[in-house]
Backbone as CSV, one residue per row, in Angstrom:
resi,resn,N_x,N_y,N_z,CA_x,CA_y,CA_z,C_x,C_y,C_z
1,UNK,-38.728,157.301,146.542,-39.068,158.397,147.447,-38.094,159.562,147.261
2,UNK,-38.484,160.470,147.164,-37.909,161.980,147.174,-36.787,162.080,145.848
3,UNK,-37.161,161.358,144.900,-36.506,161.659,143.612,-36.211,162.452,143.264
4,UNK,-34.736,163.108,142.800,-34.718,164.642,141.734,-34.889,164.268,140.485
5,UNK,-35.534,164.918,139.880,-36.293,165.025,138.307,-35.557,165.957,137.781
6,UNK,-34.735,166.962,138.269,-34.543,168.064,137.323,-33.250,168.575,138.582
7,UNK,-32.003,168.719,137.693,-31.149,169.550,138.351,-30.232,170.591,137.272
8,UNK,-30.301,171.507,138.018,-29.693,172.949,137.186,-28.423,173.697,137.357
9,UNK,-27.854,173.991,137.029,-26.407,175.316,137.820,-26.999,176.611,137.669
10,UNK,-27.371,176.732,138.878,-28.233,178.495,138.009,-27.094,179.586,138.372
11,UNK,-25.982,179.430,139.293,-25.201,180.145,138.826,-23.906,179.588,139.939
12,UNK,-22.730,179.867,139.584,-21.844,178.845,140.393,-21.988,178.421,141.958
13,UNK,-21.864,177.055,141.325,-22.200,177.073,143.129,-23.431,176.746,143.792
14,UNK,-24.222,176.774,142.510,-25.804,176.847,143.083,-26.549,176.060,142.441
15,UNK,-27.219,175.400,142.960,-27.705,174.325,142.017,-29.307,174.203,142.854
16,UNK,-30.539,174.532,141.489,-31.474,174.304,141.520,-32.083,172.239,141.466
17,UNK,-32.859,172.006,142.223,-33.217,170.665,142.471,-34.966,170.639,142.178
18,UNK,-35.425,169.878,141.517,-36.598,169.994,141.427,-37.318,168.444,142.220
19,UNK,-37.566,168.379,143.018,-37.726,167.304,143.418,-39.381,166.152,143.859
20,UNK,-39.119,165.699,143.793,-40.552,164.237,143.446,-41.122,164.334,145.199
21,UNK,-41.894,164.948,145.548,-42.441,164.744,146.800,-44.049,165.461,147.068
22,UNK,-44.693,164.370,146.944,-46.393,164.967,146.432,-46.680,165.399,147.810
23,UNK,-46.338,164.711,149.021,-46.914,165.277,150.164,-46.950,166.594,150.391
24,UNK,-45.495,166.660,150.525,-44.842,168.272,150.518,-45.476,169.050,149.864
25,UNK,-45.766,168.726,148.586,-46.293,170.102,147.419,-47.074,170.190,147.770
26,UNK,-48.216,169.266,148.330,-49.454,169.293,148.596,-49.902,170.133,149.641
27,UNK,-49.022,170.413,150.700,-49.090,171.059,151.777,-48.494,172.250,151.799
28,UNK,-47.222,172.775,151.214,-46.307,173.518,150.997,-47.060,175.436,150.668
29,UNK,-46.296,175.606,152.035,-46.765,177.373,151.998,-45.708,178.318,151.563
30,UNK,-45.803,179.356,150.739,-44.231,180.647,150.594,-43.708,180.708,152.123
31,UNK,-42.745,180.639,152.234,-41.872,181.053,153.439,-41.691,179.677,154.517
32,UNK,-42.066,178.391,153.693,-41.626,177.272,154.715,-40.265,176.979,154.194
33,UNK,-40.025,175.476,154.750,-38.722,175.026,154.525,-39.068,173.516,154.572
34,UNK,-37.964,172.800,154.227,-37.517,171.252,154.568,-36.769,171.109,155.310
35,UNK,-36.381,169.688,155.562,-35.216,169.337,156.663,-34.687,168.241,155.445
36,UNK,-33.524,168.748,155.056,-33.094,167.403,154.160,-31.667,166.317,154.607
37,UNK,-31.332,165.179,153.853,-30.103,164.534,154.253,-29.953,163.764,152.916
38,UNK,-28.153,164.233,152.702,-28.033,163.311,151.516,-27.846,162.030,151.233
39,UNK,-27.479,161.780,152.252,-27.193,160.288,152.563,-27.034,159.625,153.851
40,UNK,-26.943,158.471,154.345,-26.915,158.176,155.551,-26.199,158.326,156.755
41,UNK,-25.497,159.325,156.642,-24.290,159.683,157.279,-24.394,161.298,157.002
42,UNK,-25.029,161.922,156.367,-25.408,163.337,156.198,-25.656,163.904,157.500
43,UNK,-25.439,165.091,157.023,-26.128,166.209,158.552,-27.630,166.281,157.750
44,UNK,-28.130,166.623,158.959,-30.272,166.980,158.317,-29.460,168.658,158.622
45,UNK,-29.848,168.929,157.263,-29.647,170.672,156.882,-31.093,171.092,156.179
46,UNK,-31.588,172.542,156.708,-33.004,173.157,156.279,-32.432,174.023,155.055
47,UNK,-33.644,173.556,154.358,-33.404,174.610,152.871,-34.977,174.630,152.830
48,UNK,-35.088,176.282,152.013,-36.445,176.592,151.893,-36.651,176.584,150.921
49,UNK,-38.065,175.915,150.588,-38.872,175.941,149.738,-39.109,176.463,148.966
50,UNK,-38.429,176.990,147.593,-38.177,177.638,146.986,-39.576,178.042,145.670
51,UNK,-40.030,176.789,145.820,-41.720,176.633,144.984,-41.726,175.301,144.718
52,UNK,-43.031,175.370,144.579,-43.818,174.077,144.555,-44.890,173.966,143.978
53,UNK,-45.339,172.888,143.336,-46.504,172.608,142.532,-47.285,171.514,142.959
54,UNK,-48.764,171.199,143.451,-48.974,170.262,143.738,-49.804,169.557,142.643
55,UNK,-49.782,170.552,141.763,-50.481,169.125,140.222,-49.566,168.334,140.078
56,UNK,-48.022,168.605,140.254,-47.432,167.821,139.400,-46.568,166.929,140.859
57,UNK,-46.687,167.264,142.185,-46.173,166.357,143.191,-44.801,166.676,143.513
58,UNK,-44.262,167.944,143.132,-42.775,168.858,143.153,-42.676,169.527,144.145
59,UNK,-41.523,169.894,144.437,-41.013,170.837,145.035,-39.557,171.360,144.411
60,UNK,-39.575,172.506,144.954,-37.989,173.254,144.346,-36.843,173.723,145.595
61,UNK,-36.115,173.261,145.633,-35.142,173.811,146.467,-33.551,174.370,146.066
62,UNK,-33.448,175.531,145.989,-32.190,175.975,145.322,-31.187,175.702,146.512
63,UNK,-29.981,175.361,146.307,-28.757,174.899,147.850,-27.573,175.954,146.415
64,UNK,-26.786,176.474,147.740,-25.850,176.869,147.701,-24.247,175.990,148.392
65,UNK,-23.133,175.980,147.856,-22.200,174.972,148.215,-21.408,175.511,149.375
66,UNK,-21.488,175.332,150.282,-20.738,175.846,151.318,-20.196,175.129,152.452
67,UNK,-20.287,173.791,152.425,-19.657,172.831,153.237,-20.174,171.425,152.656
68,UNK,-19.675,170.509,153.441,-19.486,169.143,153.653,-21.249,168.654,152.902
69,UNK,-22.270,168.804,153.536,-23.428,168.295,153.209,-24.324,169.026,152.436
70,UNK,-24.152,170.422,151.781,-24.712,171.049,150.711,-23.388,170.492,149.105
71,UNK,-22.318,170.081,150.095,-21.295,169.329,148.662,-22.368,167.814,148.411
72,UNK,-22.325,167.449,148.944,-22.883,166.068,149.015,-24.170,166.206,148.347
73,UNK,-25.353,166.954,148.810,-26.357,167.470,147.606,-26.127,167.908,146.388
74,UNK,-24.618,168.603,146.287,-24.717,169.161,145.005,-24.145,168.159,143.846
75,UNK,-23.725,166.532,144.368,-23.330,165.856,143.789,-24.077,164.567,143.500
76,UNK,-25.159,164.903,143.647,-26.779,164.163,143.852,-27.303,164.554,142.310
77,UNK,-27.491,163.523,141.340,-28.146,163.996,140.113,-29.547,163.165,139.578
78,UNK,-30.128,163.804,138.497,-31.190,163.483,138.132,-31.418,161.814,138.313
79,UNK,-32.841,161.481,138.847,-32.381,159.649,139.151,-32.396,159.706,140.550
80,UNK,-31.229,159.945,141.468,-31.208,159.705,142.584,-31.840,159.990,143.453
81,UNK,-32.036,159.666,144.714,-32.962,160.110,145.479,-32.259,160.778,147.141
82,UNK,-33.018,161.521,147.654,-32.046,162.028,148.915,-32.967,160.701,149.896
83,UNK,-31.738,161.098,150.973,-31.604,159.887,152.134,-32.896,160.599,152.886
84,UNK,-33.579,161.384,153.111,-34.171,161.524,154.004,-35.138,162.815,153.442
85,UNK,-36.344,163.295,153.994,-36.770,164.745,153.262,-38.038,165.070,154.505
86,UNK,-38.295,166.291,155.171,-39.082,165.700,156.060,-39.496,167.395,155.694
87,UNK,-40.803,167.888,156.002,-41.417,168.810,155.853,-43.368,169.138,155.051
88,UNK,-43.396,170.389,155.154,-43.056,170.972,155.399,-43.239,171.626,156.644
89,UNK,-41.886,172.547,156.935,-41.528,173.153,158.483,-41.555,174.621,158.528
90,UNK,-42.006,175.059,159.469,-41.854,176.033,159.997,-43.364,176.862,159.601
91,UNK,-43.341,178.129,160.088,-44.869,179.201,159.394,-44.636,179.514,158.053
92,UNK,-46.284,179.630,157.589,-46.030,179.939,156.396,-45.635,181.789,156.678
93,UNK,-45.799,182.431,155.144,-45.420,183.716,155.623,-46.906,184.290,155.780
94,UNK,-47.311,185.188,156.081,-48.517,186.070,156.181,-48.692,186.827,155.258
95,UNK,-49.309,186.355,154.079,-49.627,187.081,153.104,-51.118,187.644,152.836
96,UNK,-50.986,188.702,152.178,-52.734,189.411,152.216,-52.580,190.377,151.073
97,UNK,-53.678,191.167,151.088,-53.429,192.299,149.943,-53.056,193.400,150.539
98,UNK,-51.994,194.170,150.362,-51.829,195.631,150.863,-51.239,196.243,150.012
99,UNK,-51.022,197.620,150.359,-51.167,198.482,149.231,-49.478,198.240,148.257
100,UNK,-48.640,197.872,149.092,-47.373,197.864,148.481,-46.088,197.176,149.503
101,UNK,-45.673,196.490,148.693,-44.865,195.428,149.569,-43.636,195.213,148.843
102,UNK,-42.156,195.716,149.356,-40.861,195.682,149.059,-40.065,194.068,149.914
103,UNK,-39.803,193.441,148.241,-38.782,192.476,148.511,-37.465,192.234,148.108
104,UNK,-36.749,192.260,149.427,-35.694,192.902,149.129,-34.610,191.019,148.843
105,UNK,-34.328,190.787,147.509,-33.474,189.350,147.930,-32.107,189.326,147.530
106,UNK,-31.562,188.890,148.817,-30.155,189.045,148.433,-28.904,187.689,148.019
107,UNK,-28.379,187.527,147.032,-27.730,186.278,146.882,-28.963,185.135,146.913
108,UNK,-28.773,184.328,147.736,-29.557,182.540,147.245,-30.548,182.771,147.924
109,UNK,-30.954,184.090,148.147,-31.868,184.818,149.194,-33.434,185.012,148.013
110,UNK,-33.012,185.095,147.240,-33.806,185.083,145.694,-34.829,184.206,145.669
111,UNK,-34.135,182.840,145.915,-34.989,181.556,146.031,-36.226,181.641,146.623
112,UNK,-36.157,182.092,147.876,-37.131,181.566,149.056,-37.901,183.398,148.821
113,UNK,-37.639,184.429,148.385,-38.351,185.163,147.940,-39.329,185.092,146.789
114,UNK,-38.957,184.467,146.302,-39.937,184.514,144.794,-41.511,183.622,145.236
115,UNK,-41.655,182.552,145.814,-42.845,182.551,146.391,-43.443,183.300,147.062
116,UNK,-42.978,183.712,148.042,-43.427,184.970,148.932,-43.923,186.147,148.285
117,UNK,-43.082,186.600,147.027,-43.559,187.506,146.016,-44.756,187.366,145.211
118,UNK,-44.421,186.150,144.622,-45.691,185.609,143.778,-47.341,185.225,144.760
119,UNK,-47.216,185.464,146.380,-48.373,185.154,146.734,-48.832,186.606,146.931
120,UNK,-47.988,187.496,147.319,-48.391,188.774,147.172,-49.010,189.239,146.062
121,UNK,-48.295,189.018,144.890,-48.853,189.538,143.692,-50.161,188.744,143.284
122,UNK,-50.000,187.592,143.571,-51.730,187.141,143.397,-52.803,187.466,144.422
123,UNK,-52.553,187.980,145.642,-53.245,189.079,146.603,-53.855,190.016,145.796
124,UNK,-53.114,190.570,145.280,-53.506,191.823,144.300,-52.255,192.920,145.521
125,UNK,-51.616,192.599,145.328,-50.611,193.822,146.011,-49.661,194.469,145.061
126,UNK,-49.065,195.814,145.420,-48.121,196.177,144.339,-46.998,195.841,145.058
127,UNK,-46.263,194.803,144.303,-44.533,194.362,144.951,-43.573,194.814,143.625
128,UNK,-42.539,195.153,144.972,-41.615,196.011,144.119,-40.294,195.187,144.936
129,UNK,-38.978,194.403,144.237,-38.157,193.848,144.474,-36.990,194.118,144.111
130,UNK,-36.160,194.063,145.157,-34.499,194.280,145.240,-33.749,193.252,144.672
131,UNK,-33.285,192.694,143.825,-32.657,191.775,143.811,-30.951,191.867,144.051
132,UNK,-30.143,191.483,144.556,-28.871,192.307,144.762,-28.093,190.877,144.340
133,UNK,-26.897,190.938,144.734,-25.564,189.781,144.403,-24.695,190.721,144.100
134,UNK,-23.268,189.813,144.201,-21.721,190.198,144.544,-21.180,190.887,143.197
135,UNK,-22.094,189.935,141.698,-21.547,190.176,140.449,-22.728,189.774,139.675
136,UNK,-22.747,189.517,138.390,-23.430,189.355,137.150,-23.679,188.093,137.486
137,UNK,-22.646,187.128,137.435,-22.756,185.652,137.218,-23.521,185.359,138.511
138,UNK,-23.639,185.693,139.461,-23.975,185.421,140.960,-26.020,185.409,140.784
139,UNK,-26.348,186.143,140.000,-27.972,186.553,139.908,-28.558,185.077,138.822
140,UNK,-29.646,184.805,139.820,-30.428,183.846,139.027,-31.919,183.980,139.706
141,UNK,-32.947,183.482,138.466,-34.305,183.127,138.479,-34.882,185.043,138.611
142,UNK,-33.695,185.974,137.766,-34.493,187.500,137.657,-35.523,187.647,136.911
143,UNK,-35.873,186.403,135.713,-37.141,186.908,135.069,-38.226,186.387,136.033
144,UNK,-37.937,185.235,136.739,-39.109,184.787,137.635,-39.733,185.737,138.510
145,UNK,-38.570,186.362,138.798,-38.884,187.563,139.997,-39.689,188.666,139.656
146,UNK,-39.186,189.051,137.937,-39.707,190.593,137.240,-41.121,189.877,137.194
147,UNK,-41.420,188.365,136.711,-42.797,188.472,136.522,-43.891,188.181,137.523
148,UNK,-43.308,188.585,139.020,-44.066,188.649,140.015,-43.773,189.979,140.513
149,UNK,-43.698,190.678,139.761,-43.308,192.018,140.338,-43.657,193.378,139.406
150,UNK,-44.361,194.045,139.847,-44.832,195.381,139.647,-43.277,196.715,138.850
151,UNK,-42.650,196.342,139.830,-41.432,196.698,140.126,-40.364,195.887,140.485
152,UNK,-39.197,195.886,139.405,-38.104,194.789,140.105,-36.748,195.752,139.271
153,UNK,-35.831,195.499,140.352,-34.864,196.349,140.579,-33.129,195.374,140.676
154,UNK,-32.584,195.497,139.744,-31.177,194.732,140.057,-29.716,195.757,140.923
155,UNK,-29.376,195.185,141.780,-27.684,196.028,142.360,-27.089,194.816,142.185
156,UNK,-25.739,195.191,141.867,-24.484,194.228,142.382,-23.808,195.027,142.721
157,UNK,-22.527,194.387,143.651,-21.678,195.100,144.218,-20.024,195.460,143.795
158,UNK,-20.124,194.907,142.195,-19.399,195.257,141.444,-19.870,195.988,140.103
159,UNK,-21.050,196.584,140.206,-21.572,196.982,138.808,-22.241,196.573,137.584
160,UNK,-21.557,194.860,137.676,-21.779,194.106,136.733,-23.202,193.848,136.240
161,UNK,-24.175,193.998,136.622,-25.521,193.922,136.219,-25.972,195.224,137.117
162,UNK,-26.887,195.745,136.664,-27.828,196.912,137.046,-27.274,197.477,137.771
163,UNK,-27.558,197.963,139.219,-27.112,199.410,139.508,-25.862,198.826,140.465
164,UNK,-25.006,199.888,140.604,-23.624,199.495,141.535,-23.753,199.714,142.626
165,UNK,-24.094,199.084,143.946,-24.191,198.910,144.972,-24.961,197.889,146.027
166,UNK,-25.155,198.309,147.434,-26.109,197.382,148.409,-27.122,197.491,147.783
167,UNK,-27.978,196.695,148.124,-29.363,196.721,148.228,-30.518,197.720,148.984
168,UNK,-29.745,197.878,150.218,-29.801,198.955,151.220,-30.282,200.150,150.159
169,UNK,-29.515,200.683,149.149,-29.196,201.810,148.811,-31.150,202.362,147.444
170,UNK,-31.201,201.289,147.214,-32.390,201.482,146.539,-33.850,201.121,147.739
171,UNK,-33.492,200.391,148.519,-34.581,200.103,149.605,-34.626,201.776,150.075
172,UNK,-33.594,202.082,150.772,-34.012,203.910,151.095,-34.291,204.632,150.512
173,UNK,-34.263,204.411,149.575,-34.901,205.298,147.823,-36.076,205.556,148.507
174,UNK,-36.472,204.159,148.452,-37.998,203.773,147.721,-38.848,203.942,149.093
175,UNK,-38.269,203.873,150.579,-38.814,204.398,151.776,-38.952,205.765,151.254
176,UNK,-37.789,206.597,150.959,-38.371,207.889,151.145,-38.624,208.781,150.204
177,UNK,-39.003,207.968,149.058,-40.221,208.330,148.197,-41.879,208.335,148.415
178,UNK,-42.068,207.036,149.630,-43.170,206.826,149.737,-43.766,207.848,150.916
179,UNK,-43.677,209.144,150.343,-44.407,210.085,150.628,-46.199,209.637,150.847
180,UNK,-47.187,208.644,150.477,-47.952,208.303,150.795,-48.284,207.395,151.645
181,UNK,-46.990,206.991,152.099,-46.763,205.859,153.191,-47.630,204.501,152.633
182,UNK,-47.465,204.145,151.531,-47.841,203.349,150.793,-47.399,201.918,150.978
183,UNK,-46.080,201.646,151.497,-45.262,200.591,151.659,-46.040,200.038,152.954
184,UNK,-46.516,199.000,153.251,-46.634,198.477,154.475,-45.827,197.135,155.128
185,UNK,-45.308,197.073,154.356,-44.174,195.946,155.012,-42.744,195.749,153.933
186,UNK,-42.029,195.100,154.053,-40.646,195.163,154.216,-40.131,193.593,154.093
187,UNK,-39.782,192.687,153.028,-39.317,191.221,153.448,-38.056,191.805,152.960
188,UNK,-37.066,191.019,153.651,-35.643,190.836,153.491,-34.914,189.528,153.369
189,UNK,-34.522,189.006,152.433,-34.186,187.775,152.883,-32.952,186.820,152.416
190,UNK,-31.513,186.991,152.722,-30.058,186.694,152.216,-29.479,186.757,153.211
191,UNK,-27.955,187.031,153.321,-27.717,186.476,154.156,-27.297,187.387,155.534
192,UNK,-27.165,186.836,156.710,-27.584,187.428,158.113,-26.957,188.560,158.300
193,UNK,-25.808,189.444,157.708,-25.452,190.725,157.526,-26.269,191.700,156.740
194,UNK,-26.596,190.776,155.882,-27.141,192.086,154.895,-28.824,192.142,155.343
195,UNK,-29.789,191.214,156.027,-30.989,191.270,156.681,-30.900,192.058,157.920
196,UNK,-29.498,192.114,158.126,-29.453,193.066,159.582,-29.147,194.574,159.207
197,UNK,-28.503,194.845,158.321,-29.138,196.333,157.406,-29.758,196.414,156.837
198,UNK,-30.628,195.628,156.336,-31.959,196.372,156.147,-33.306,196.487,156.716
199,UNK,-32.998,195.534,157.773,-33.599,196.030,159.609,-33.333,197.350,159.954
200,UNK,-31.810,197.818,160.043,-31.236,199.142,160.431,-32.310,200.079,159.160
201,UNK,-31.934,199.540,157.974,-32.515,200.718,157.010,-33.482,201.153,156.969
202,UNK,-34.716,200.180,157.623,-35.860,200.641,157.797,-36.557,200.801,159.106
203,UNK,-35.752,200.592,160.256,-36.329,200.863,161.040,-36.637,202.780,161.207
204,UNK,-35.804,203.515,160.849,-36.342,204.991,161.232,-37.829,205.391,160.553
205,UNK,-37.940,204.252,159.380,-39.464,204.655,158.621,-40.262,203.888,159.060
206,UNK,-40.274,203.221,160.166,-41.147,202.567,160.742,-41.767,201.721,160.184
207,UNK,-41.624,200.890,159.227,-41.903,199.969,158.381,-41.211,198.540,158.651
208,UNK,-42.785,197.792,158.642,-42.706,196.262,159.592,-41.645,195.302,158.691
209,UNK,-40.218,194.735,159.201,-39.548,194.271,158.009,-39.387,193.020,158.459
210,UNK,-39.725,192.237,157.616,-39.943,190.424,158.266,-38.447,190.118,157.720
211,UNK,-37.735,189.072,158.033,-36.662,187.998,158.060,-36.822,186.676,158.174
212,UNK,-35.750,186.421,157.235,-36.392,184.929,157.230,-35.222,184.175,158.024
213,UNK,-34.808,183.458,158.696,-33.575,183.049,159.763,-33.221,181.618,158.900
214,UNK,-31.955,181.343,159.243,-31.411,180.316,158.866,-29.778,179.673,159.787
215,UNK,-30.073,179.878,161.007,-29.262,179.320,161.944,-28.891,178.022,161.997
216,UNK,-28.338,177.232,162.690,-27.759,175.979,162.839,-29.169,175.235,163.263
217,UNK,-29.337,174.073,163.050,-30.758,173.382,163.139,-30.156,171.962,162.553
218,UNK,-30.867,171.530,163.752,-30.536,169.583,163.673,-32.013,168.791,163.402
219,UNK,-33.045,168.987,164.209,-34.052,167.919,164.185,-35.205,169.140,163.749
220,UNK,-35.433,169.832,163.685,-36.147,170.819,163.044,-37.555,170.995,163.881
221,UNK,-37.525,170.107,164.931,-39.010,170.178,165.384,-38.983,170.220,167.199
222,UNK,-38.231,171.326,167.201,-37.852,172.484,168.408,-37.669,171.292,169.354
223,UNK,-37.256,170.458,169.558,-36.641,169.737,169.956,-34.978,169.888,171.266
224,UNK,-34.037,169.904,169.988,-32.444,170.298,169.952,-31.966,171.854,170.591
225,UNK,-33.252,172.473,170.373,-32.650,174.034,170.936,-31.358,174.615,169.971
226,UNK,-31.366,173.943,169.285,-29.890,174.478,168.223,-29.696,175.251,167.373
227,UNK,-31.845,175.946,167.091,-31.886,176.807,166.266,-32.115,178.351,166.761
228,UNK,-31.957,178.327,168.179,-32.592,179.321,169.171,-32.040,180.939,168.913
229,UNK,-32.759,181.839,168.693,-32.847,182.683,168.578,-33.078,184.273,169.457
230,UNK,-32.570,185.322,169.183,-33.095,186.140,170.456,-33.982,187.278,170.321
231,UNK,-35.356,187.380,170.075,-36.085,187.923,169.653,-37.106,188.999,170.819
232,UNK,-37.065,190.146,170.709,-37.507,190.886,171.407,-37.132,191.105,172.791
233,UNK,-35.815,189.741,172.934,-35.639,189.714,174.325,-35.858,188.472,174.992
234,UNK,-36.748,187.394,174.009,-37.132,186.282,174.244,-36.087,185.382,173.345
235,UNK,-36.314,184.493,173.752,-35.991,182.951,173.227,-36.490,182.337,172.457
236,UNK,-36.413,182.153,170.850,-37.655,181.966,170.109,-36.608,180.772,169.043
237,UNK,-37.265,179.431,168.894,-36.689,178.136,168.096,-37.151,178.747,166.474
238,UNK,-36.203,179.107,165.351,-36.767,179.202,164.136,-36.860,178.021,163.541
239,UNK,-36.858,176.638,163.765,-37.788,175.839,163.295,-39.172,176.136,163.532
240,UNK,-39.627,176.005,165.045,-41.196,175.808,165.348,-41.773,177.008,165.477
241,UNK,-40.922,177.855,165.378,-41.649,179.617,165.583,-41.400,180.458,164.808
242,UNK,-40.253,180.008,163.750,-40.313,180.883,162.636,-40.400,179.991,161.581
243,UNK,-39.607,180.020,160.557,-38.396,180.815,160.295,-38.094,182.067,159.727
244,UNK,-39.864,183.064,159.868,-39.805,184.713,159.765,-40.047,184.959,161.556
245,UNK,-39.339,186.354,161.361,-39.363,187.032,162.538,-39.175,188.239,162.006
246,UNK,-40.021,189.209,163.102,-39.616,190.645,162.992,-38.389,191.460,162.965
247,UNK,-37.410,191.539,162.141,-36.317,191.806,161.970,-36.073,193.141,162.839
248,UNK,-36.965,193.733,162.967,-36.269,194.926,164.137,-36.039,194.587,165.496
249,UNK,-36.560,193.125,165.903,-36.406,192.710,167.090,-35.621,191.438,167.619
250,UNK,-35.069,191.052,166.178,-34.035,190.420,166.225,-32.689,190.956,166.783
251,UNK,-32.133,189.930,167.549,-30.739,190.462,168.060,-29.567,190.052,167.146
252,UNK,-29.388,190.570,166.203,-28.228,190.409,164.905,-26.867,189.878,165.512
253,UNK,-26.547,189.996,166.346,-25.051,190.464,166.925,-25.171,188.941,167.613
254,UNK,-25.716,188.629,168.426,-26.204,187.354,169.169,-26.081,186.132,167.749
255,UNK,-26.743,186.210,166.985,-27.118,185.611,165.325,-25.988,185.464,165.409
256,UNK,-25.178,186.455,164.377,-24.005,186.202,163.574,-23.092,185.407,164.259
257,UNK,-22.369,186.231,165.669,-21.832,185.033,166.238,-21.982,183.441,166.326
258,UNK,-23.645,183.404,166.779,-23.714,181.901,166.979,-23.385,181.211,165.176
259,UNK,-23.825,181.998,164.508,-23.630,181.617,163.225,-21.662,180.888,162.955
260,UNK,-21.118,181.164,163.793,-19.669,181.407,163.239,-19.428,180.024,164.918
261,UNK,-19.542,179.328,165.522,-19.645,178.478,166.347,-18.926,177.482,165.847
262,UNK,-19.293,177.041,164.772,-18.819,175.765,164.105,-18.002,175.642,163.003
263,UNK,-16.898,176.924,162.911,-16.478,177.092,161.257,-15.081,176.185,161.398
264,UNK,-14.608,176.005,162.449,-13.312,175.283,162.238,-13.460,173.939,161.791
265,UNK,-14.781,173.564,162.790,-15.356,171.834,162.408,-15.733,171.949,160.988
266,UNK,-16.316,172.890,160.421,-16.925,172.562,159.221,-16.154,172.654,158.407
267,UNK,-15.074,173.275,158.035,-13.472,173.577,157.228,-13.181,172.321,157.453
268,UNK,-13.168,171.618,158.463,-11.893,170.462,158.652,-13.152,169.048,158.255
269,UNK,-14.232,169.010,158.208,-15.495,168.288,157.302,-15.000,168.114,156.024
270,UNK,-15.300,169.401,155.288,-14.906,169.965,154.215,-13.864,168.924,153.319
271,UNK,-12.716,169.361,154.316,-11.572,169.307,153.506,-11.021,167.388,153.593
272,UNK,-11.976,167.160,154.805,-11.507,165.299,155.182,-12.590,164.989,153.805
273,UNK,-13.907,165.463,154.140,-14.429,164.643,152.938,-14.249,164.569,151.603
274,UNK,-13.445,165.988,150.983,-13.252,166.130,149.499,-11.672,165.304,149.403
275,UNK,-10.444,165.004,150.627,-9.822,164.268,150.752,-10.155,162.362,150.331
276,UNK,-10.834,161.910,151.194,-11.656,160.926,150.662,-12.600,160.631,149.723
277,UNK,-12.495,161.474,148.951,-13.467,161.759,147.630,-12.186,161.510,146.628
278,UNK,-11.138,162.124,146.829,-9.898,162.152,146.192,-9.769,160.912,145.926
279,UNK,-8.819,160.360,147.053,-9.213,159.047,147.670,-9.809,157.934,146.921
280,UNK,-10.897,157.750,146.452,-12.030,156.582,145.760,-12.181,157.232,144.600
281,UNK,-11.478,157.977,143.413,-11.448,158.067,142.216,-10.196,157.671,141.443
């Protein structure tokens, strides 16, 4: 059950998983997610669905390394199987044909865009994509992206590949070029600073900009309240109600904080488990 078939470094730190789960593929929409666990003692952490095939009974999930139980996945290889895999969760995204649709992906933000892109472009829509990251080495899966895309656009924030800067900075381009008001929506999707400027960036052009959320989340099936969100003013679980929301009506500031709740526990995770890793070699 839930075999990886295929694991990759697509760029440090990051490791593509191709994984054995026919249900999932079978069901699997752009813009869902999983609930995964690496082992029996794992945290259940959501990663999205990065693509999926259901001829072949796959799914793709790219993880980035950033604590205790994305270490523990990233030390999971071809052969093994994860402790647990439950999905898929959350809405799909709302895709259709319109006249022109900007995706903006930032860092491991790439992943969970490129489906979303590719259902657009088989809509028949014109998508035009941001791809951004810190440096050169940081950018992965850009030809996947160029070949769902009309238009695809690289920044880093050292120069190192395509143009030198935010992402922000070509998204306002391309708002206020569209002198035909051509653009009808707006995905954003990396991490919770940089989705919260380009909420700011587009809200004066009035252009609908979806987000994809990725808060703290335990049982994934609105349950725990742990993924709760503050949306328009309301109270909204991004397991069972998102994990897109209207980014202009997201409360960013509310987010980030709760985002930062648990960093001492997760440092001191971290550092006990790569201790005991030490430990048994």
């Amino acid at each position: 059950m839930s075999k990886i078939l295929e694991k990759l470094l697509v760029a440090p730190n990051m490791y593509e998983l191709v994984i054995d789960s026919p249900r999932i593929a079978a069901k699997a929409r752009p813009g869902q997610f999983i609930v995964v666990m690496a082992d029996e003692r794992g945290e259940r952490i959501p990663l999205t669905i990065a693509d999926f095939d259901p001829s072949q009974g796959t799914i793709t999930i790219v993880l980035m390394v950033v604590g205790t139980s994305s270490a523990k996945l990233s030390r999971l290889n071809v052969g093994n199987s994860l402790h647990a895999l439950i999905g898929p969760l959350g809405h799909p995204s709302e895709v259709g044909s319109m006249g022109m649709v900007v995706m903006v992906a930032g860092g491991v933000g790439t992943a969970p865009v490129y489906p979303i892109a590719r259902a657009f472009h088989q809509a028949g829509s014109r998508v035009v994509t941001v791809q951004g990251a810190r440096s050169k080495e940081l950018l992965f899966w850009t030809d996947r992206l160029a070949s769902v895309s009309d238009e695809h656009m690289i920044t880093t924030d050292d120069g190192t590949a395509g143009r030198k800067g935010l992402v922000t900075e070509p998204l306002v381009e391309l708002l206020q070029r569209d002198a035909r008001k051509e653009i009808e929506r707006v995905y954003a999707i990396g991490p919770a600073v940089m989705m919260k400027c380009c909420a700011q960036a587009t809200r004066p052009f009035g252009v609908k900009t979806i987000v994809s959320l990725n808060p703290i989340m335990i049982d994934g099936t609105g349950m725990c309240g742990g993924c709760r969100v503050e949306v328009g003013g309301q109270t909204r679980f991004t397991c069972v109600d998102g994990p897109e929301f209207d980014g202009h009506r997201v409360d960013w500031d509310l987010l980030l904080s709760r985002q930062k709740i648990y960093h001492e526990q997760e440092a001191c995770s971290l550092k006990q488990w790569t201790e005991e890793l030490e430990r048994t070699r």
